[in-house]
KOLSE-392240 format. One line per 8 residues: their letters; for each residue z, x, y of N, C-alpha, C. Coordinates in steps of 0.05 Angstrom, whole numbers, plus 5000, padded with zeros to 4 digits. Atoms other than C-alpha are relative to their C-alpha. Layout:
BEGIN
a	Z,X,Y,Z,X,Y,Z,X,Y  ...
//
This chain:
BEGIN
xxxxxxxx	5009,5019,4980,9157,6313,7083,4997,4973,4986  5008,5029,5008,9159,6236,7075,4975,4991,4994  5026,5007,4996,9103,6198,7057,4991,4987,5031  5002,4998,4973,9108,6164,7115,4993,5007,5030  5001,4984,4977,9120,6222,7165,4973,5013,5000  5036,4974,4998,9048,6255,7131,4987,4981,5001  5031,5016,4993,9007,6186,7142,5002,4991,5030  4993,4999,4974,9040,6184,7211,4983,5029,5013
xxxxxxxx	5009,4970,4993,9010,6260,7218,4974,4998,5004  5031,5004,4999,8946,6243,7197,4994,4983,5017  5004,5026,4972,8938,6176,7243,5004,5015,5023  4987,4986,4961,8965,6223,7307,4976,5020,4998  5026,4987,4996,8911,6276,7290,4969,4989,4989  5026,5016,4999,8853,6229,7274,5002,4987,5022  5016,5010,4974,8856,6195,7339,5008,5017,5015  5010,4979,4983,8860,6261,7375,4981,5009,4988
xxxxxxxx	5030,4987,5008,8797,6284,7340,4980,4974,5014  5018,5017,4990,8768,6216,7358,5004,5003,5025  4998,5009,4966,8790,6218,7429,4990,5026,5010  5014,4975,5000,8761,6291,7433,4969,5000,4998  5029,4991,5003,8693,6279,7407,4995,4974,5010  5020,5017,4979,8681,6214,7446,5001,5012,5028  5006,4987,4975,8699,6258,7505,4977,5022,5004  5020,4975,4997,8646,6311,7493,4972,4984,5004
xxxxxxxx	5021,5012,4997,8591,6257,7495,5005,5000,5040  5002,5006,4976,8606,6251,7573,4986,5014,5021  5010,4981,4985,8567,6297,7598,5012,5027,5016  4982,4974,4993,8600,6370,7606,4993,5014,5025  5007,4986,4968,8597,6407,7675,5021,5029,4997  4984,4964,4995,8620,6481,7698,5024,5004,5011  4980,4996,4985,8682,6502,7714,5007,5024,5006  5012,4976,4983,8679,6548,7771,4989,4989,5024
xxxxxxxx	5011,5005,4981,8651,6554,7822,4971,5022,5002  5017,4985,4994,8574,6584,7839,4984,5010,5022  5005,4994,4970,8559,6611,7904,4977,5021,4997  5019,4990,4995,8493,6632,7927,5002,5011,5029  5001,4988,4967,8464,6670,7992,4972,5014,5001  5029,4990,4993,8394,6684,8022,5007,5026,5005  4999,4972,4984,8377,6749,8047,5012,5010,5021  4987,4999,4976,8423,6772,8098,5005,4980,5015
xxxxxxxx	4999,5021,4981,8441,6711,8115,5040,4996,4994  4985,5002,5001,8510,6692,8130,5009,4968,4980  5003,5024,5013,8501,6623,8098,5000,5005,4972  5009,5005,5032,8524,6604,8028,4997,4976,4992  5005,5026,5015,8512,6553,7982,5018,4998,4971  4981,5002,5025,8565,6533,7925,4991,4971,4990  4989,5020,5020,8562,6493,7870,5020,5000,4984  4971,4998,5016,8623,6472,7828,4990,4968,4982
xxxxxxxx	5010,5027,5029,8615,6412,7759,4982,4997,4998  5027,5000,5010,8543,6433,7754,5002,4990,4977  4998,5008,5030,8523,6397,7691,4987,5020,4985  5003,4980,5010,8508,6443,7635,4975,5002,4979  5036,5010,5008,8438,6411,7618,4987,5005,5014  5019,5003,4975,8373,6424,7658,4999,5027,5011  5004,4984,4982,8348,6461,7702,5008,4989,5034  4987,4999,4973,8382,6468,7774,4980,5009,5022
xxxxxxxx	5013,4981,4983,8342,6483,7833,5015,5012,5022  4986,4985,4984,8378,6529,7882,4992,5000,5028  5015,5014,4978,8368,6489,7943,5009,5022,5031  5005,4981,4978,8369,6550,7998,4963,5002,5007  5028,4997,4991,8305,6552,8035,4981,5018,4991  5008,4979,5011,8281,6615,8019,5004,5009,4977  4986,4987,5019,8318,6623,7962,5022,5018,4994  4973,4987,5001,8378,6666,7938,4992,5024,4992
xxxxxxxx	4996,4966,5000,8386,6742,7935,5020,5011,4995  4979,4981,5015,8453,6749,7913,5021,4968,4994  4984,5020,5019,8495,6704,7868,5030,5018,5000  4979,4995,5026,8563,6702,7842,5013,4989,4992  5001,5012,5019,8585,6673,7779,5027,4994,5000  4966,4997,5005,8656,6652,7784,5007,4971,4986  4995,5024,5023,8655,6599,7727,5009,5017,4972  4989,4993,5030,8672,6594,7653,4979,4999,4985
xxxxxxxx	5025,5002,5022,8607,6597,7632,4978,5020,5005  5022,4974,4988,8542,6650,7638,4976,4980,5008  5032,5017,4987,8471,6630,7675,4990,5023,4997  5026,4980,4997,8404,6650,7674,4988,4997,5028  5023,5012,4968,8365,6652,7742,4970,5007,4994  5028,4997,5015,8297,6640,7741,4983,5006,5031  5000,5003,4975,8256,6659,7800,4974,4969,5015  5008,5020,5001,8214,6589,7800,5019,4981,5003
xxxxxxxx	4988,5017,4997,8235,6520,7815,4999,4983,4975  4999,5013,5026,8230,6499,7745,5003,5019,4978  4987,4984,5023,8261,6553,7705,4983,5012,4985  5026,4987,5017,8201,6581,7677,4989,5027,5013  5002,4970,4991,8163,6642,7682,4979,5005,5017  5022,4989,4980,8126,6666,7748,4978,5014,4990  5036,4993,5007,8055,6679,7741,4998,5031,5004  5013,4972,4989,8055,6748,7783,5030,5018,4982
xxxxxxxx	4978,4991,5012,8120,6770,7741,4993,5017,4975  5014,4980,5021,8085,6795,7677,5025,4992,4975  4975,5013,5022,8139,6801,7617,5024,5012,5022  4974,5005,4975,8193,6830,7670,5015,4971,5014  4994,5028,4984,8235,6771,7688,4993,4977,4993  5009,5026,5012,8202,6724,7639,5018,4988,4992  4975,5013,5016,8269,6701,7604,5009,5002,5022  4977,5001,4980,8302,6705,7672,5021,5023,5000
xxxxxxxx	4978,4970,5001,8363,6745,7692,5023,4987,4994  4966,5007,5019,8431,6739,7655,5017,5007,5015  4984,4995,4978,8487,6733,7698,5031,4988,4986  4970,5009,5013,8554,6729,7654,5021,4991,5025  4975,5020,4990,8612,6686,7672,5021,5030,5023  4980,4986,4984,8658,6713,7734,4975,5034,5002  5013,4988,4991,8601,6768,7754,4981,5000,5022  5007,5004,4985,8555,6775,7807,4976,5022,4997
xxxxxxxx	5027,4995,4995,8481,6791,7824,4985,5007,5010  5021,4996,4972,8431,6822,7881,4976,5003,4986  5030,4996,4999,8354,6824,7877,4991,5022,5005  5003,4984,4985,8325,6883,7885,4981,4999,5023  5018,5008,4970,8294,6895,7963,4982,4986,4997  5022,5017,5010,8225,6872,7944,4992,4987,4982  5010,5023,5014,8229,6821,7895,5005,4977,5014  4999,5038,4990,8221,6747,7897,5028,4998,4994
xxxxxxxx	4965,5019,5001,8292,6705,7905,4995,4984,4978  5002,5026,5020,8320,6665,7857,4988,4969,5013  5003,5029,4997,8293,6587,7859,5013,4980,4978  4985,5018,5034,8331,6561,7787,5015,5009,4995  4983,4994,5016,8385,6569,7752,5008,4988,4967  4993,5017,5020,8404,6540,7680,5033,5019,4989  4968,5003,5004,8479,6543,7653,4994,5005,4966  5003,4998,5042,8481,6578,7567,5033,4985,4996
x	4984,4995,5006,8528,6541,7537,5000,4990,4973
//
């Protein structure tokens, strides 16, 4: 290889590393889609480029009862509006429930609905 052709190599893969890691500062979102649903309700609720910071609140009235995960990424659901752990919950349900990427979720009959979600990535 020329000298040349290998400081030509290096210059072409140093500004794709730079053009790579100024893109990761832009704030990353989900790709997918995440569809919620109250209790027997025919009504859903999708999100799709959720950002992959924060906590989400899972704006259904009542809340959600059955998820599913059809992104590239896994969530936790929390059943609070701030991702944290319900008072009447005990340690059951304190870390939330793990809901890997492209899977799906129900509540059992008598628990509380989700109200949060957060995005592991």
């Amino acid at each position: 290889m020329s000298h040349s052709r290998r400081i030509s190599t290096i210059v072409g893969v140093a500004a794709l590393l730079l053009t790579a890691s100024a893109c990761s500062g832009l704030g990353r979102s989900t790709v997918g889609m995440l569809t919620f649903r109250g209790h027997d309700s025919p009504v859903e609720l999708s999100y799709t480029n959720t950002p992959v910071k924060g906590c989400h609140k899972i704006r259904i009235p009542k809340g959600a009862t059955h998820v599913e995960n059809n992104t590239l990424v896994d969530i936790v659901l929390y059943r609070t509006e701030n991702c944290g752990k319900a008072e009447a919950e005990g340690a059951e349900g304190a870390e939330g429930v793990y809901v890997a990427t492209t899977l799906s979720n129900v509540t059992a009959p008598h628990s509380q609905p989700w109200r949060s979600f957060r995005v592991i990535h």
